[in-house]
Structure formats: C-alpha cells, structure tokens
N, C-alpha and C positions, 0 to 999 in steps of 0.2 A: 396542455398548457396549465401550470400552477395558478391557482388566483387565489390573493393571502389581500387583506387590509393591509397589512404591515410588511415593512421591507425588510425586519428583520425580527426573527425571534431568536432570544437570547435564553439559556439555562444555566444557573450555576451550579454547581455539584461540589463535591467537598475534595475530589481528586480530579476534578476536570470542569472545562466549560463546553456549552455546547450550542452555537447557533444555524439557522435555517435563515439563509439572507442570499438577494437578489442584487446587493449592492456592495460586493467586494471587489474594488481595482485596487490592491495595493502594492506600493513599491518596493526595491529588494529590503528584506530585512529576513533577522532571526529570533526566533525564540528559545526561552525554555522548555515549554512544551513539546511533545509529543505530535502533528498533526496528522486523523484524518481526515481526508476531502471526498466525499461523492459528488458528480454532477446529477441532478437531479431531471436534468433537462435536453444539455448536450454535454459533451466531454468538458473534463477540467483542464483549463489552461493553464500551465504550470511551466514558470523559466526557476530549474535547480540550477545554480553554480556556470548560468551563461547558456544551459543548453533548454529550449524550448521541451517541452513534454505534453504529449496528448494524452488522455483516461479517462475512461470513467470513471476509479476510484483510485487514491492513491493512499499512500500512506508516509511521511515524512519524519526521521530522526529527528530529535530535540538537535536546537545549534545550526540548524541548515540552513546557507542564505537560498530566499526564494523569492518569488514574484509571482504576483495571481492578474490575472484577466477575467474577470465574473462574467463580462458582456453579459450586462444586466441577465444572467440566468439564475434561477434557484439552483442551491450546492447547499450541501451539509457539511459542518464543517465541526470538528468533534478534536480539542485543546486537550491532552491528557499529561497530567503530569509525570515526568519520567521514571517518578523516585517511588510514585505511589502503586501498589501491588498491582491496578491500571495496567500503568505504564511499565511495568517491569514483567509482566506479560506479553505484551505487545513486543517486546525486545525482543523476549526468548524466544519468540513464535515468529518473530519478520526479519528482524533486523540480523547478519550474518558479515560484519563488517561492511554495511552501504548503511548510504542515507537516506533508499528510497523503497517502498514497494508496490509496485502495482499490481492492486485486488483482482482475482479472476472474474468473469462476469457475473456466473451464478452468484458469486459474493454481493457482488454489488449490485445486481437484479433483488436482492431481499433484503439491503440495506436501501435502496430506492422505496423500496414498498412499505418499508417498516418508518421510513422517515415520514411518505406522504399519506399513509393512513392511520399513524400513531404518534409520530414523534409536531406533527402541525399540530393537531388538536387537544394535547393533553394540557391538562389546567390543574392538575395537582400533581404533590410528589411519586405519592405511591405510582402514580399509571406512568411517570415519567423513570423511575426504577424499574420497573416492569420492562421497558422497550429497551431500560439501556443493558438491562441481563439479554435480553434478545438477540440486543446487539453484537454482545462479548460471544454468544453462543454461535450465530451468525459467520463472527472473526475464527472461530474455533480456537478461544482461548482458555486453557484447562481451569480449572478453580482451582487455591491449593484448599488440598484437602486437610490441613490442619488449622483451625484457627484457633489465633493467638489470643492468649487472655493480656488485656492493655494490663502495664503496672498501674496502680493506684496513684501515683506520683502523673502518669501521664490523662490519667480520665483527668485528674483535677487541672491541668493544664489546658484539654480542648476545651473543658465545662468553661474555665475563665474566658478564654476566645470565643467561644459563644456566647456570653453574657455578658461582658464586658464592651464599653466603648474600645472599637479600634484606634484612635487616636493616641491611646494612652498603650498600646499595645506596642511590644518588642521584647527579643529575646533576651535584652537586658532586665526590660523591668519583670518579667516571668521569673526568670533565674533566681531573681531576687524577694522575688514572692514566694519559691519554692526552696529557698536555703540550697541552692545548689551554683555552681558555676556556669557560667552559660555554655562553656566548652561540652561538661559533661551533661546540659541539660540537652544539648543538640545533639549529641552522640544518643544519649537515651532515647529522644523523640524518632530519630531517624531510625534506629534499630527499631522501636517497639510500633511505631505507626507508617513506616516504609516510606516518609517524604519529611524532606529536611524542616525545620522549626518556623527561620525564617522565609522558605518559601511558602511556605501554611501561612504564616502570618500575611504575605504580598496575595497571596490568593487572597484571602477574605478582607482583607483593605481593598480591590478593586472590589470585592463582591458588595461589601459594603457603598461605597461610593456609589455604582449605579441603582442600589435599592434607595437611596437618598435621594439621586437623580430622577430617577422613575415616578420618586415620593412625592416629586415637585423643587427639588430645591436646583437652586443654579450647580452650575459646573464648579466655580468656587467654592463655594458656599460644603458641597458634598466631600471636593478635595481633601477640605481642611477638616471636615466632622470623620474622616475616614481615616487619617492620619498620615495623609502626603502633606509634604512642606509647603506646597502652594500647588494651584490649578495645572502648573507647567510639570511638576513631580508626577501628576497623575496620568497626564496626557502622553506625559513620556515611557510611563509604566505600562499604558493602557494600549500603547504602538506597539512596543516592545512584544505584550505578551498576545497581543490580538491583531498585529497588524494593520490596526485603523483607531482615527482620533475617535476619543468620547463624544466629540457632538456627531460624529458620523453614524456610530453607535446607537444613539439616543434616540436621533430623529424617524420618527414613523415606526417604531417597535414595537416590541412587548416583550416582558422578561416579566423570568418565575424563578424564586429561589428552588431550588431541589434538594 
C-alpha cells in the first residue's frame, strides 16, 4: 500500500505533463495528448469508445474518447504531447492504426518501480530527467540519433516564452515580434521544435496558471495572470487536457516545474 501526504503530484515538463494521483474518476472526454497510465496498486480501469478495459499499463492515442475509474488507487499518469519528438516516438513504436496499447508486464513491473522509488520522491529537475530517460528506455523508445541545431529565429522565440508574462503571449503577437507571418512562424516552430506554436503556448498557460495557483493565488486571480479569458477558459482547458477540474487538481498536492 502507497502512503503519500498528497493526493496528487503533479510535473510539468516542456513536452509533457506528468502526475502520481489517488484521485482520478473522470468522465468521457478527450485530449490532445498522448496518454500513459500505469496502475500502481491494482489494474487500470479504463472505458475506450464504450468498451470496459482491464491493465496494468496502457497506453492511449491523442483524440480518444475515454473514461477512468481510479477507485481511489495510486496510477501514473504520464500527458505527452503528440507532436513533440516524445510523442512521435511513442507513435512509431505503439501506435499501428489503433488507439490503444497494452504494456507487457515486464514493462510495467519497472515503470511500477521506477515511479514508486523515483518518480514520488524527486524534488528537483535534473533527478526528475533522469527517471523520465529511464522511463523512455523502459518504453524502448530509440533516440534519434541526429540532433537538430534550433534556428536562431526559434531559440529567440522559446527565450520570450520563458521570460515573458504568459497573458501577453500568442502566436500573433510573437509573429509580430519576429517580423514574420504567423503562418510561416508556425510552420517554422513545428518543423524546427517537433510541436506546433500554439500548442506550446496552451502548454505553458496551464503550466503557468497552476505555479500561480500553488503560489497562493485564487483560481481566478492565476486564470487571468496566465492568459485565459476568465477562470471558466482555464477550467475548460484544464478538463480538456487533464481530464479534471483545477480545484480537483489543486487540492492536497504538490507540483514541481521540470
């Protein structure tokens, strides 16, 4: 039996999200994401597309309607983005025209072990990079073996989304910070960083939002410094891509940027 203070840990990563929680029932929806699930405790309850599914781990295409049953157990639960080299991994290695896979045990006997002796207790980034390479190795996901040097035009692109208030953030006003069209600054980012502009930008407006949340501030209050139109924008983004409301989220947690 798992015993955590917290009902949920949360990680953000710059190509995924990643939490350890006790407290998922949620109802059909889909995402853009990528999802894996491990159960940590008993098998994952999992309704794809109307039919019940039993596993220990599974693995879910982006876009799939689903439904979770947590019965209050601990499950890992790992949001990868499709478009990011992640997620386009994961495709070329699982996905074969389906929307589901189910991890053999061995897999998921050292994703079990690597979540409940590395991935509960880490409290900085490097050690939480460390487990999530473990992870990918784990998956037996190849690396590519050539890396890309980013253009110039696109480092000065993340540097602003790092630095910059999110609120003020969008592919327009970049585009136009960069003397470029937004058409061809999305083509450029998507080719040169492997996940589209403005899904980068909804990534780090929720990421932002709950490091505001966490900071102390209300659920509004974070919404609007994060650059949703109102608390109801964020709530609906935050279903959407995580399948549960911000204050479900919130409450009894702990979250660590990565």
């Amino acid at each position: 039996m798992i015993v955590s203070p917290y009902e949920l840990i949360l990680y953000f990563g710059n190509d995924h999200i990643s939490f350890l929680t006790n407290k998922v029932d949620a109802s059909n929806h889909s995402h853009h994401y990528i999802q894996l699930t491990v159960g940590l405790e008993q098998n994952v309850n999992i309704t794809i597309a109307g039919q019940p599914v039993q596993a220990q781990g599974v693995i879910l295409q982006s876009n799939t309607v689903h439904r979770l049953d947590g019965s209050r157990q601990w499950q890992w639960y790992l949001l990868i983005n499709p478009e990011s080299m992640f997620g386009e991994l994961l495709k070329r290695t699982y996905f074969n025209n389906k929307s589901m896979h189910v991890l053999d045990n061995d897999q998921v006997e050292l994703l079990q072990q690597l979540a409940i002796q590395s991935i509960f207790s880490v409290t900085c980034s490097a050690d939480y990079g460390s487990a999530i390479e473990q992870c990918k190795q784990i998956l037996q996901l190849e690396k590519n073996s050539i890396e890309s040097i980013l253009d110039e035009r696109i480092q000065h692109v993340l540097q602003i989304i790092e630095t910059h208030r999110m609120d003020q953030m969008s592919v327009k006003a970049l585009s136009e910070r960069m003397y470029l069209s937004e058409s061809r600054l999305s083509h450029l980012f998507k080719e040169k960083v492997g996940i589209s502009l403005a899904s980068y930008i909804v990534h780090h407006k929720l990421e932002a939002a709950f490091h505001y949340i966490f900071g102390g501030s209300s659920i509004t209050e974070a919404a609007i410094e994060a650059g949703f139109n109102s608390s109801s924008h964020f709530s609906s983004t935050a279903r959407d891509k995580l399948g549960m409301a911000p204050r479900s989220i919130v409450q009894n947690s702990r979250y660590l940027k990565v």
